[in-house]
N, CA, C and O atoms as a Tinker XYZ file with bonds, in Angstrom:
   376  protein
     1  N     47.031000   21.884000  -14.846000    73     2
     2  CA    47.519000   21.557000  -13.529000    64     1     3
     3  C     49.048000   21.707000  -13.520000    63     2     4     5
     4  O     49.693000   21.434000  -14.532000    81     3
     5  N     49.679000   22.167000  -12.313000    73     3     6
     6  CA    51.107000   22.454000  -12.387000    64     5     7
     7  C     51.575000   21.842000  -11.101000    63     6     8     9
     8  O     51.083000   21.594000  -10.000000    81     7
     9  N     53.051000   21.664000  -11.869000    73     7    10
    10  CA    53.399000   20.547000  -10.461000    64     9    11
    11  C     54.820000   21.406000  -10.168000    63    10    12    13
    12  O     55.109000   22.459000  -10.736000    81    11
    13  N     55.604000   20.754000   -9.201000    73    11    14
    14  CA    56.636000   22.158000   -8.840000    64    13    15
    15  C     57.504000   20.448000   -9.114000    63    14    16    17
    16  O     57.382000   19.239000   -8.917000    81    15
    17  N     58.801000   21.977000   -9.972000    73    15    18
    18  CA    60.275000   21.170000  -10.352000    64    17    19
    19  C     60.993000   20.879000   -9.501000    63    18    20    21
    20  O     60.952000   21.339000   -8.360000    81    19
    21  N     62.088000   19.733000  -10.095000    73    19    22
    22  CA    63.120000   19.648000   -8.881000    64    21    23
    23  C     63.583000   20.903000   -7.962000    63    22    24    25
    24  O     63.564000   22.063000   -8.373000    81    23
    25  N     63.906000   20.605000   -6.961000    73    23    26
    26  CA    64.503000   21.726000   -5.854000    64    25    27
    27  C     65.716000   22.352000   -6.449000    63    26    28    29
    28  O     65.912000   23.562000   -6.337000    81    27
    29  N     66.549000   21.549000   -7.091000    73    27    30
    30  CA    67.734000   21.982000   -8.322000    64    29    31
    31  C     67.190000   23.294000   -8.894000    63    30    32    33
    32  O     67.987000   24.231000   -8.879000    81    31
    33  N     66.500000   23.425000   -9.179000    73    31    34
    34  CA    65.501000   24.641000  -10.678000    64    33    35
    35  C     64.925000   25.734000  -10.076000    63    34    36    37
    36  O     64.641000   26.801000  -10.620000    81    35
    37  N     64.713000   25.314000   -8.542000    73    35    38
    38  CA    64.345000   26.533000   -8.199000    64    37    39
    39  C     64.888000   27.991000   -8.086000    63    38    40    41
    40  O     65.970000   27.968000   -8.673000    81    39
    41  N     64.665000   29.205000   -7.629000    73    39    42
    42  CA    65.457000   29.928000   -7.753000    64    41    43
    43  C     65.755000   30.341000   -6.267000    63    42    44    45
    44  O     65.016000   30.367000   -5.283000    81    43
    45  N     67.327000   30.712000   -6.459000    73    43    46
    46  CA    68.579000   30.487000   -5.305000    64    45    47
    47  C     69.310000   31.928000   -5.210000    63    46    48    49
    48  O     70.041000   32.448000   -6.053000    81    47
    49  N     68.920000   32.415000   -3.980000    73    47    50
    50  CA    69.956000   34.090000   -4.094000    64    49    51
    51  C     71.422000   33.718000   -4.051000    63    50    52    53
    52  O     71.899000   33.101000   -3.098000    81    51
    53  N     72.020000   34.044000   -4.941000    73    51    54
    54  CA    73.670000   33.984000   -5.022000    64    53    55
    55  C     74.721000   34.891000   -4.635000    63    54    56    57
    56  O     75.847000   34.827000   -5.127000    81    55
    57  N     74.203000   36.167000   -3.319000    73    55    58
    58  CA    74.598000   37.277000   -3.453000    64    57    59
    59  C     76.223000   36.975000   -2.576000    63    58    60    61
    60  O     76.517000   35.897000   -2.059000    81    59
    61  N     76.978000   38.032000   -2.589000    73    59    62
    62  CA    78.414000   38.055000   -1.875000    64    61    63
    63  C     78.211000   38.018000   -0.633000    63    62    64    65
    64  O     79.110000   37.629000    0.113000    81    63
    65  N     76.916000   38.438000   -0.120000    73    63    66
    66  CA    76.511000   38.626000    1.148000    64    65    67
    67  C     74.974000   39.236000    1.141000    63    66    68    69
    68  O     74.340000   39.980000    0.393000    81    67
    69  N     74.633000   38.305000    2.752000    73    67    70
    70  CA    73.439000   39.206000    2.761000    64    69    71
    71  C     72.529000   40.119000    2.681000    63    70    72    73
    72  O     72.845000   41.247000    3.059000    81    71
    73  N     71.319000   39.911000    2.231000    73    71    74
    74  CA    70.716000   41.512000    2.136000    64    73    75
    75  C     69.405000   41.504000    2.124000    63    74    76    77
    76  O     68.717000   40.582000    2.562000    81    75
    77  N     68.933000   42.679000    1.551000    73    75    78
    78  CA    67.133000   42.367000    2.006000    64    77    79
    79  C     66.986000   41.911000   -0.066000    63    78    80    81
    80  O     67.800000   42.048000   -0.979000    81    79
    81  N     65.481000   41.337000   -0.032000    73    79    82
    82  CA    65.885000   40.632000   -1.120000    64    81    83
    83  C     64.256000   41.571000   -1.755000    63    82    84    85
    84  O     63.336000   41.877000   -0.996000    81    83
    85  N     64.272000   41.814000   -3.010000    73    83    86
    86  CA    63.261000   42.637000   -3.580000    64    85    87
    87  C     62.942000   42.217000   -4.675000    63    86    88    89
    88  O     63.486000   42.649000   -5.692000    81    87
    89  N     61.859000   41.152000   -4.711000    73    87    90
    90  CA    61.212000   40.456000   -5.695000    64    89    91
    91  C     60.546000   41.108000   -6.601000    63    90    92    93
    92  O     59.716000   41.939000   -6.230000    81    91
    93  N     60.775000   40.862000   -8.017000    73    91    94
    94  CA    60.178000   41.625000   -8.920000    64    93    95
    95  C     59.186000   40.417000  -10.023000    63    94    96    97
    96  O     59.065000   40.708000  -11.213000    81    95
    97  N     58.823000   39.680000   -9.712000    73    95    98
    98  CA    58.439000   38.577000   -9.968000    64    97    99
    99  C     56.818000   38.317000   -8.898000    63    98   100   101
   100  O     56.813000   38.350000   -7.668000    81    99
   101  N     55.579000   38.072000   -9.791000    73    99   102
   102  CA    54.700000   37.915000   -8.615000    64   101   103
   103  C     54.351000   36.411000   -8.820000    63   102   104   105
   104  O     54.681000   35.739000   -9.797000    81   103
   105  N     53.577000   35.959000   -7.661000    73   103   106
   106  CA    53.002000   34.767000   -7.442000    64   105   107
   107  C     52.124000   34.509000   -8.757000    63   106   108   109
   108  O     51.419000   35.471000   -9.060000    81   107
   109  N     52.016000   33.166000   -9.762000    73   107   110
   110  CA    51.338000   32.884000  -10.535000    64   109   111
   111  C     52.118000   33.409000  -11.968000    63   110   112   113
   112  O     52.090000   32.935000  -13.104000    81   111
   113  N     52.678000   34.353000  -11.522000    73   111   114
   114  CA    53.673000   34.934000  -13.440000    64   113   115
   115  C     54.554000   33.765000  -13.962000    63   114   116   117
   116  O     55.022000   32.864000  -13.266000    81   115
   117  N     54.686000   33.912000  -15.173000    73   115   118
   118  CA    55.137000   33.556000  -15.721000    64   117   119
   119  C     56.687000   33.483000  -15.951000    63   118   120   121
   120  O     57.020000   34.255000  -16.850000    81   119
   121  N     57.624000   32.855000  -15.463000    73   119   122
   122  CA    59.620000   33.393000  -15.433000    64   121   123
   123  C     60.050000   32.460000  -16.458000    63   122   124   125
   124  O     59.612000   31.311000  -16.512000    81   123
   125  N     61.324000   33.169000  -17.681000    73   123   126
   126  CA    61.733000   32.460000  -18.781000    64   125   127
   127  C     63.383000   32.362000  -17.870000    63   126   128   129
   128  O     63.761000   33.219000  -17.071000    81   127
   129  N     64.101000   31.208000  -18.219000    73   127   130
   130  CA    65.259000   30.887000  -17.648000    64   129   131
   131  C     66.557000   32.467000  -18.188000    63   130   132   133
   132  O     66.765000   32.852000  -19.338000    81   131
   133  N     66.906000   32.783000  -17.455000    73   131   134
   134  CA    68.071000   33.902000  -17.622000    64   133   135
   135  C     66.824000   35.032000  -17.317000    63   134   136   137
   136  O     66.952000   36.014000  -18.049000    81   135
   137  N     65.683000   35.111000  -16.429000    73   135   138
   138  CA    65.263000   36.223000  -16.308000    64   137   139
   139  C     65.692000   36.956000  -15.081000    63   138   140   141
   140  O     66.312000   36.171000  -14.364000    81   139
   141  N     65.629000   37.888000  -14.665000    73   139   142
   142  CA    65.882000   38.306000  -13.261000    64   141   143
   143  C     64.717000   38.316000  -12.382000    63   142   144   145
   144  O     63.775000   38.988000  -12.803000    81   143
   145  N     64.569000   37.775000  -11.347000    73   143   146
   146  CA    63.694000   37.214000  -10.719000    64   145   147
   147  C     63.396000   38.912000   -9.429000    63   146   148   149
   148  O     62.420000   39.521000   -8.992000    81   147
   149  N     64.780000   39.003000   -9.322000    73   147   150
   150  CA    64.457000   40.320000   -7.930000    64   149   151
   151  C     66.117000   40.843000   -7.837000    63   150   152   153
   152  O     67.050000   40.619000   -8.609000    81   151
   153  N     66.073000   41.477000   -6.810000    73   151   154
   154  CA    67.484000   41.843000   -6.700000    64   153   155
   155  C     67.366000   42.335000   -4.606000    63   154   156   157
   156  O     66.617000   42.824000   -3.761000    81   155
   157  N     69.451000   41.408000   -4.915000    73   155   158
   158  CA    69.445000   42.069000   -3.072000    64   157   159
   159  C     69.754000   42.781000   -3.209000    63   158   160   161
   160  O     70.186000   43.075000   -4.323000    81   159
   161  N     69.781000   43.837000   -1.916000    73   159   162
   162  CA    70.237000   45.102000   -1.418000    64   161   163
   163  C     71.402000   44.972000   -0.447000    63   162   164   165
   164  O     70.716000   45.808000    0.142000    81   163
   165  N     71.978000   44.861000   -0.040000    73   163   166
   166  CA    73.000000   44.856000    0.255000    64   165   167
   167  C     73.062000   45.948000    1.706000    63   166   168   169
   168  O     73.509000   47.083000    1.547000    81   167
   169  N     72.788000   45.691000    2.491000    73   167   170
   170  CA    72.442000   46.620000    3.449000    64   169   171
   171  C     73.558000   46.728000    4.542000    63   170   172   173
   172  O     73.355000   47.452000    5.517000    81   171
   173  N     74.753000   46.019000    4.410000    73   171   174
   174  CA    75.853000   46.469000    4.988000    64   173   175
   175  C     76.738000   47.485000    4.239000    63   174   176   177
   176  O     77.173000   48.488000    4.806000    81   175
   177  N     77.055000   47.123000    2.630000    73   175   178
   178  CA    77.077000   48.326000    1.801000    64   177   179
   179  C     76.262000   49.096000    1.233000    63   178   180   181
   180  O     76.517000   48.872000    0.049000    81   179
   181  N     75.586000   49.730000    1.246000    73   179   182
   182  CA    74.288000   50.202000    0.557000    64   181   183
   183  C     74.766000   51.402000   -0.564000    63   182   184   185
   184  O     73.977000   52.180000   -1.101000    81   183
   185  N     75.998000   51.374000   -0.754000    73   183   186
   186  CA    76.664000   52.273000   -1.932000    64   185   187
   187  C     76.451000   51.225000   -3.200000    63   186   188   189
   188  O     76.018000   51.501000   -4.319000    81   187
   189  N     76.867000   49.993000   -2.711000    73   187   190
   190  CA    77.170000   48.912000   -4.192000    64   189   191
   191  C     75.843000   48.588000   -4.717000    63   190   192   193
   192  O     74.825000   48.573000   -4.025000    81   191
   193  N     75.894000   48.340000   -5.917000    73   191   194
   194  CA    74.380000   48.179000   -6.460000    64   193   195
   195  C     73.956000   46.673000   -6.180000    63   194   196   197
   196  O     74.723000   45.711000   -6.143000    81   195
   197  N     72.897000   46.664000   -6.035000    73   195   198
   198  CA    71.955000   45.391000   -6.184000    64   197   199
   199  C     72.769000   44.251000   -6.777000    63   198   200   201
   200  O     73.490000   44.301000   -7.774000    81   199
   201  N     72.523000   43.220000   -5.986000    73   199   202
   202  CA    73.049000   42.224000   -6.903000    64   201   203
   203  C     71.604000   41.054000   -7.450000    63   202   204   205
   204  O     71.150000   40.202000   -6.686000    81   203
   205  N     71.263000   41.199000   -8.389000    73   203   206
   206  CA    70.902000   40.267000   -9.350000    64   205   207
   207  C     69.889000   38.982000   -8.746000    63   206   208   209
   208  O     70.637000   38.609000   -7.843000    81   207
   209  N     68.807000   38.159000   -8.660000    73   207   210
   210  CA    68.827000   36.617000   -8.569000    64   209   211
   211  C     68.366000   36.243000   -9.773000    63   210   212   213
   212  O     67.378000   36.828000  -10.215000    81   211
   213  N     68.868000   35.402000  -10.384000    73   211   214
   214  CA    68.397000   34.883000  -11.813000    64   213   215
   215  C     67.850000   33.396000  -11.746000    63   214   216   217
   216  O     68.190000   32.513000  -10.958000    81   215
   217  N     66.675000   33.325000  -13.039000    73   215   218
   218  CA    66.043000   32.376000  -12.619000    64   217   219
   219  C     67.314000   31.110000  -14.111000    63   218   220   221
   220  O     67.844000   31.315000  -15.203000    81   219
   221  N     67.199000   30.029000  -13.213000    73   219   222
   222  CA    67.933000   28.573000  -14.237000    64   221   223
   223  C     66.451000   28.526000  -15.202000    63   222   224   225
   224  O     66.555000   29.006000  -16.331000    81   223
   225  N     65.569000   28.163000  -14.936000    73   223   226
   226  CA    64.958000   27.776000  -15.850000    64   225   227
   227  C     63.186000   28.219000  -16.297000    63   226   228   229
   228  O     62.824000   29.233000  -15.700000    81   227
   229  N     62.684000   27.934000  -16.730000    73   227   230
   230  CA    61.425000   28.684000  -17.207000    64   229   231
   231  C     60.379000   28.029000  -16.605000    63   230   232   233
   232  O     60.500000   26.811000  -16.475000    81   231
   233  N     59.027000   28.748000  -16.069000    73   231   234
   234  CA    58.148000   28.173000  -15.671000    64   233   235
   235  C     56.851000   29.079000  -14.868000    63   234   236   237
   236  O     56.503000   29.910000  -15.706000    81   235
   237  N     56.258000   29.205000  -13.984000    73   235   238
   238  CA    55.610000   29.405000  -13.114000    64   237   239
   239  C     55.827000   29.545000  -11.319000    63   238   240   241
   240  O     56.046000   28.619000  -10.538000    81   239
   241  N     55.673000   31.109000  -10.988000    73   239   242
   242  CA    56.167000   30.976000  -10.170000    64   241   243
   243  C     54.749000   30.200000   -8.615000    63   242   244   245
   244  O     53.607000   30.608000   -8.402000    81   243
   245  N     55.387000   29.248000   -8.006000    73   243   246
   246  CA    54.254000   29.114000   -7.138000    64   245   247
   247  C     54.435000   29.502000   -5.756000    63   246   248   249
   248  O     53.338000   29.606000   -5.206000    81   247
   249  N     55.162000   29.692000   -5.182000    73   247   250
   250  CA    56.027000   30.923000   -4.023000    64   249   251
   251  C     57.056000   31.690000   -4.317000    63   250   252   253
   252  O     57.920000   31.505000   -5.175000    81   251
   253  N     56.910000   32.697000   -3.452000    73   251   254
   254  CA    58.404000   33.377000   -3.208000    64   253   255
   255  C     58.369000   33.430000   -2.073000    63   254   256   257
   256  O     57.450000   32.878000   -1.468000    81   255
   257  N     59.580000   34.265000   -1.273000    73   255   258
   258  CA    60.166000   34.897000   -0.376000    64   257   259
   259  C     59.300000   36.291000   -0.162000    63   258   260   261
   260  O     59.030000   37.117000   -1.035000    81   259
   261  N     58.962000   36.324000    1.155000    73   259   262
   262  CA    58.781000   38.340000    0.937000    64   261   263
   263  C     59.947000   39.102000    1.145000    63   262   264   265
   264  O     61.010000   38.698000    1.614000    81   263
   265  N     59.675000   40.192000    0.773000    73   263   266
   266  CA    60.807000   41.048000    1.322000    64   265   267
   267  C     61.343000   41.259000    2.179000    63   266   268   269
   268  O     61.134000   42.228000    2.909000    81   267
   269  N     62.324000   40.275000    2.363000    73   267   270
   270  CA    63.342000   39.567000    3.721000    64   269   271
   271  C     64.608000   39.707000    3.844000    63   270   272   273
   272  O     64.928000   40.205000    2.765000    81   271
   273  N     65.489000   39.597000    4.427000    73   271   274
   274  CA    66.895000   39.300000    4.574000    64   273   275
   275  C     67.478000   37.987000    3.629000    63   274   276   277
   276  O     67.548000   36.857000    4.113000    81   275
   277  N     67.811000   38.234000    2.480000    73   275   278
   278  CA    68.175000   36.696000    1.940000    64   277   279
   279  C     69.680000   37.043000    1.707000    63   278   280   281
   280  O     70.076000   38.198000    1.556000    81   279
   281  N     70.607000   35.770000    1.689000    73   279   282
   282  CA    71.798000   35.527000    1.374000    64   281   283
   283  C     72.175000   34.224000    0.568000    63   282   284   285
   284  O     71.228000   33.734000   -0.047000    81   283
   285  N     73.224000   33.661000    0.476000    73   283   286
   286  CA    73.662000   32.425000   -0.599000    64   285   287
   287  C     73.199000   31.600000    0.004000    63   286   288   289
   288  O     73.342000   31.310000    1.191000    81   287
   289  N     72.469000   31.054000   -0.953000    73   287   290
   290  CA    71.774000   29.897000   -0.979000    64   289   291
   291  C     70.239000   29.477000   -0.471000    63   290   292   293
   292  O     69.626000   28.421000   -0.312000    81   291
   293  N     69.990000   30.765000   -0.320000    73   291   294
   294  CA    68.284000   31.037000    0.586000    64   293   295
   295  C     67.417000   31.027000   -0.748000    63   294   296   297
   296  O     67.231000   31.935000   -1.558000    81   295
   297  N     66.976000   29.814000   -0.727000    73   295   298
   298  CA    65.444000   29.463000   -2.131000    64   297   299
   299  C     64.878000   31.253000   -1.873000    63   298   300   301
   300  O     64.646000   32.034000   -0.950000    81   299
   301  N     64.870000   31.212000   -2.985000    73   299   302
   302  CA    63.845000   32.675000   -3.012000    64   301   303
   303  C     62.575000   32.351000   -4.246000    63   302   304   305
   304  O     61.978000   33.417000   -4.400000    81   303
   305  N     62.211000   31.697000   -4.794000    73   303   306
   306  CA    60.890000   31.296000   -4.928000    64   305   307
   307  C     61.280000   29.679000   -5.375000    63   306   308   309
   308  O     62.337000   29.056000   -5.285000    81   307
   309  N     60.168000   29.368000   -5.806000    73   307   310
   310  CA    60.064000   28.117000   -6.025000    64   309   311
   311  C     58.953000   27.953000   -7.493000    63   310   312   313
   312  O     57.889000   28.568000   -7.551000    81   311
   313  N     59.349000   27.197000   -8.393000    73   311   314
   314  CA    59.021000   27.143000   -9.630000    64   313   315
   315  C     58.170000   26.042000  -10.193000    63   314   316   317
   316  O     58.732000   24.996000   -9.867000    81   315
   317  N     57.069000   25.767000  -10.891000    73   315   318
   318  CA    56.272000   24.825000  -11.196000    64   317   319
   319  C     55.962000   25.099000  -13.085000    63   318   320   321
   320  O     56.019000   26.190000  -13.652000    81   319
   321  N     55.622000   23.661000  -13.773000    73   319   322
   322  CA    55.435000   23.773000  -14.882000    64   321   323
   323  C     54.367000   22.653000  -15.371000    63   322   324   325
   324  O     54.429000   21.509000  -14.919000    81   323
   325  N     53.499000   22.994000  -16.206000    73   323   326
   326  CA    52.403000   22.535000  -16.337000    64   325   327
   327  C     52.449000   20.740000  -16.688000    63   326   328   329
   328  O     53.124000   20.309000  -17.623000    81   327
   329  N     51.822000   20.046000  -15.998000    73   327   330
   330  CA    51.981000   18.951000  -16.262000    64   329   331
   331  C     52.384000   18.020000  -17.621000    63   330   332   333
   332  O     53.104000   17.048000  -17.845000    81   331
   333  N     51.368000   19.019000  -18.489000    73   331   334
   334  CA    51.259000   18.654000  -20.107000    64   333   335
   335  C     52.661000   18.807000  -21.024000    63   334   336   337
   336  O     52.756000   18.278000  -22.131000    81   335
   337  N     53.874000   19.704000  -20.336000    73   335   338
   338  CA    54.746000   20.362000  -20.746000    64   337   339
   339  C     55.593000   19.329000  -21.289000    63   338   340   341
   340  O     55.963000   18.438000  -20.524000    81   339
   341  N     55.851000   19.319000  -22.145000    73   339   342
   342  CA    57.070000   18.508000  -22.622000    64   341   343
   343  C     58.459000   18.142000  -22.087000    63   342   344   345
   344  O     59.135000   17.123000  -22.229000    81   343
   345  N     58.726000   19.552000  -21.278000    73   343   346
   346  CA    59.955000   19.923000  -20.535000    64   345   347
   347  C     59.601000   19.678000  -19.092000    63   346   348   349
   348  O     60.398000   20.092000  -18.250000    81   347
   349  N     58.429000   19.015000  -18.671000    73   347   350
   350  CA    57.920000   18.744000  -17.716000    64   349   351
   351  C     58.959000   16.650000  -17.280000    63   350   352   353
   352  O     59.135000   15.547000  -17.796000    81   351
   353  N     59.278000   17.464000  -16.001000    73   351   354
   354  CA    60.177000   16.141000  -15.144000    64   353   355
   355  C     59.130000   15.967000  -14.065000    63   354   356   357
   356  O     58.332000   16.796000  -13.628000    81   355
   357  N     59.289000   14.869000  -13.780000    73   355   358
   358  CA    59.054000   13.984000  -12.587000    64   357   359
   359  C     59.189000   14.420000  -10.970000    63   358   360   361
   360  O     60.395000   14.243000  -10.799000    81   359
   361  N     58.766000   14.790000   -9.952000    73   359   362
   362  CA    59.624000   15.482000   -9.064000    64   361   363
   363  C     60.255000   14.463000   -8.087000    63   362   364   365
   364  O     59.605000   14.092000   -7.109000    81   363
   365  N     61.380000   14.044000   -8.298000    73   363   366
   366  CA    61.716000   12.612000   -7.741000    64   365   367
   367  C     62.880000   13.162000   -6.583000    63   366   368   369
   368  O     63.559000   12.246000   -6.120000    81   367
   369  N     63.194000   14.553000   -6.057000    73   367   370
   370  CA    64.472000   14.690000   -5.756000    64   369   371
   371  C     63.871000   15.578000   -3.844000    63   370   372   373
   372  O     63.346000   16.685000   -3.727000    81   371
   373  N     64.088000   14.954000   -3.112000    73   371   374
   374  CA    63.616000   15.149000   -2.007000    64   373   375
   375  C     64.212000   15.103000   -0.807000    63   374   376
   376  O     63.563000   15.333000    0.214000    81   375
């Protein structure tokens, strides 16, 4: 059974600016912390490359975003870890 982590842990697009956001990460996989989760596009510059969303921490993904317009600070999925987990917290933050 998996329960979803603080809202802190989830993963957060950090880009300079908006863009369309291209998840490379599916529903139910598995994400280790420092992985790259997707990347924006940047669709006012579309010369500059992709910028990056990286995941903080390791776990299970139980949503994402579809392929949308995301910018700073737009949750782009949301992360869960098995109850039994050692590294498993409480979800107290609401």
């Amino acid at each position: 059974m998996l329960h979803r982590v603080p809202a802190r842990d989830h993963i957060y697009a950090d880009s300079s600016e908006r863009g369309l956001f291209e998840p490379h990460i599916g529903l139910g996989e598995e994400v280790t912390a420092g992985q790259t989760g997707g990347l924006i596009h940047l669709t006012t510059t579309p010369w500059r490359e992709p910028e990056p969303v990286t995941a903080k921490v390791g776990g299970v993904v139980l949503c994402r975003l579809i392929p949308a317009r995301a910018g700073r600070g737009d949750c782009v999925f949301v992360i869960g870890r098995d109850w039994n987990s050692p590294s498993s917290t409480a979800v107290s933050d609401r």
